[in-house]
C-alpha positions as CSV (number, residue, x, y, z in Angstrom):
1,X,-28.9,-3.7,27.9
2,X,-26.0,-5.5,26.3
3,X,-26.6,-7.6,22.7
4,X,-25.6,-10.4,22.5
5,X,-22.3,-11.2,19.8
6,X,-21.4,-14.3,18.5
7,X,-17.9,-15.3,20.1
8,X,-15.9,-16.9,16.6
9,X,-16.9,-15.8,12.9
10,X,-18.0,-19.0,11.9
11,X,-21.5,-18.1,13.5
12,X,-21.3,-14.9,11.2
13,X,-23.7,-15.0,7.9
14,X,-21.7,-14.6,4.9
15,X,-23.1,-12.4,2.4
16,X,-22.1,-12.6,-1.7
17,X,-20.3,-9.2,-2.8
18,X,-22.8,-9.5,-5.5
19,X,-25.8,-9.1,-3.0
20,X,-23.3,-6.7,-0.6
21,X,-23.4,-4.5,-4.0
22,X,-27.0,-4.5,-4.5
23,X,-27.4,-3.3,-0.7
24,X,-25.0,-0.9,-0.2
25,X,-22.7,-0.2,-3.7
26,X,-19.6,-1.8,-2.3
27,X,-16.8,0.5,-3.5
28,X,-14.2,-2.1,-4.7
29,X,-11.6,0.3,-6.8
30,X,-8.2,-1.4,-5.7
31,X,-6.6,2.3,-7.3
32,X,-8.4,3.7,-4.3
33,X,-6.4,1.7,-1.6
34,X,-2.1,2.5,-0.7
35,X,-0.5,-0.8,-1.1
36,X,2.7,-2.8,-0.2
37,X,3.0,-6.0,-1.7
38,X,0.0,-8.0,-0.1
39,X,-0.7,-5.1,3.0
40,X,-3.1,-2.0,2.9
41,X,-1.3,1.1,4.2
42,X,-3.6,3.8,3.3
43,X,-7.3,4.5,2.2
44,X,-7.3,7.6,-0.1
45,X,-11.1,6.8,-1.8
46,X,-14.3,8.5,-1.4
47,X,-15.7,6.3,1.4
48,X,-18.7,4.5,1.6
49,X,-19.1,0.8,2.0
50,X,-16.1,-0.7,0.6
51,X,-14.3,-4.1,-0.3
52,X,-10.3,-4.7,0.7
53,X,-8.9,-6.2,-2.6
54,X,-8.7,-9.9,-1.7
55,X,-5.3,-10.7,-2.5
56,X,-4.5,-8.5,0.9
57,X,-3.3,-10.4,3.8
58,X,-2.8,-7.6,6.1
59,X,-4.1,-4.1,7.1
60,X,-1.0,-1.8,8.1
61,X,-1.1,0.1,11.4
62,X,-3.6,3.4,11.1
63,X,-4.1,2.5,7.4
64,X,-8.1,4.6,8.0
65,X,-6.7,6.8,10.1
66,X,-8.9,10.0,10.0
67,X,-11.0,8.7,7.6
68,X,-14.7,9.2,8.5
69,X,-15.7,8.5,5.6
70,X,-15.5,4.5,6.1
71,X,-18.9,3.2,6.4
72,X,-18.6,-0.5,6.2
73,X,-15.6,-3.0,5.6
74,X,-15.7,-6.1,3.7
75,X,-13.0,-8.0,4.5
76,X,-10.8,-10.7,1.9
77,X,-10.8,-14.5,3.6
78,X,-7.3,-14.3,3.3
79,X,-6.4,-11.2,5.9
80,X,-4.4,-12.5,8.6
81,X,-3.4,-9.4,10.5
82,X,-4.8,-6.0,11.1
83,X,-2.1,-3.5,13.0
């Protein structure tokens, strides 16, 4: 049986990093992340739950790519693209 999904992110709950951290440690080391002015092109960290720095306003194409390691994303309000 299908769940049901909210259709637009406004329905979505927003959660505080501060609580986020609490929960899951939220890996937010920007020194962990490849990027190009304001895009994310690579992912060379340890994995986990973690935060994209939120100054990004894209994700590059295959920026995780291979990375299993990825178990939640928290994404900046001001990402506009992803690939």
């Amino acid at each position: 049986m299908e769940k049901d999904h909210p259709k637009d992110l406004a329905t979505r709950t927003v959660i505080p990093l501060e609580i986020l951290d609490e929960m899951y440690s939220v890996n937010t080391e920007r020194d962990d992340f490849t990027i190009e002015g304001t895009t994310v092109t690579g992912y060379k960290g340890t994995g986990g739950y973690i935060a994209i720095p939120d100054d990004i306003t894209a994700i590059g194409d295959n920026a995780f790519y291979n990375n299993t390691n990825i178990t939640g994303v928290l994404f900046p309000q001001n990402l506009r693209s992803i690939g």
